[in-house]
C-alpha positions in Angstrom: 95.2 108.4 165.2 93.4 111.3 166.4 91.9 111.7 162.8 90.4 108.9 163.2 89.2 108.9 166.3 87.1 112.5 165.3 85.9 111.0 162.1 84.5 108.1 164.2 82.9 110.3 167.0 81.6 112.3 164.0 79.9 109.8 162.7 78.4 108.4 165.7 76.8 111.5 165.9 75.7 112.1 163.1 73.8 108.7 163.0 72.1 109.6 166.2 70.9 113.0 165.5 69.3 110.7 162.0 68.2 108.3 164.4 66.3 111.1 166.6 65.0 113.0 163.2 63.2 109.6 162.4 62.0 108.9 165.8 60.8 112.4 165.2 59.0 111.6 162.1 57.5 108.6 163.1 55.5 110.4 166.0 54.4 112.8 163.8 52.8 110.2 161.2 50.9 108.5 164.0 49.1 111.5 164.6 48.1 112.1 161.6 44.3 110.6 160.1 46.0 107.3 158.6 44.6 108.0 155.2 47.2 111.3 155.0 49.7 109.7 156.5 49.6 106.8 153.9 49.9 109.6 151.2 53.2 110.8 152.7 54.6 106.9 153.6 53.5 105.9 150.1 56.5 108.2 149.0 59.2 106.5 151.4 61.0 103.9 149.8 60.9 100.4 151.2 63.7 100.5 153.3 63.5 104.0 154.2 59.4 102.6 155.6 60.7 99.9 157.6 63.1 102.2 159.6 60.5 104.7 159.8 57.6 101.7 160.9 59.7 100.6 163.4 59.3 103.5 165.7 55.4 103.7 164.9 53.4 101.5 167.5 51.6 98.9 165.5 48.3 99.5 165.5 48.7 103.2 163.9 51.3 101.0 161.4 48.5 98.9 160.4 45.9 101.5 160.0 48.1 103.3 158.0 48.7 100.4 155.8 45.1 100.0 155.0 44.9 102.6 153.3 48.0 102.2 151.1 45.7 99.1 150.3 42.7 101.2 149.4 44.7 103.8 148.2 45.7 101.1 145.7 42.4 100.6 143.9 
């Protein structure tokens, strides 16, 4: 039981200090020029952009994603 009870706890944590790393992340990227931080997104895989988006405030999202459109051509 006890066993269990660590590898829980252990886990728990080690989803929140992910969590913060992200949040982390995310606040970096908005302060970049959108054009570089498209570069570096362009790299994320979907899922791993949506998590990272979600912590972004949504007009810095959105210019960011305009330039993954010009980027594009």
């Amino acid at each position: 039981m006890e066993l269990k009870k660590f590898l829980e706890q252990s886990l728990t944590k080690i989803d929140k200090q992910d969590e913060q790393k992200i949040q982390n992340f995310a606040k970096i990227c908005q302060n970049m020029k959108p054009a570089n931080a498209a570069k570096i997104l362009d790299q994320l895989e979907s899922d791993e952009l949506e998590r990272l988006v979600s912590f972004m405030d949504i007009r810095r999202v959105s210019a960011i994603l305009a330039n993954f459109c010009l980027q594009s051509f």
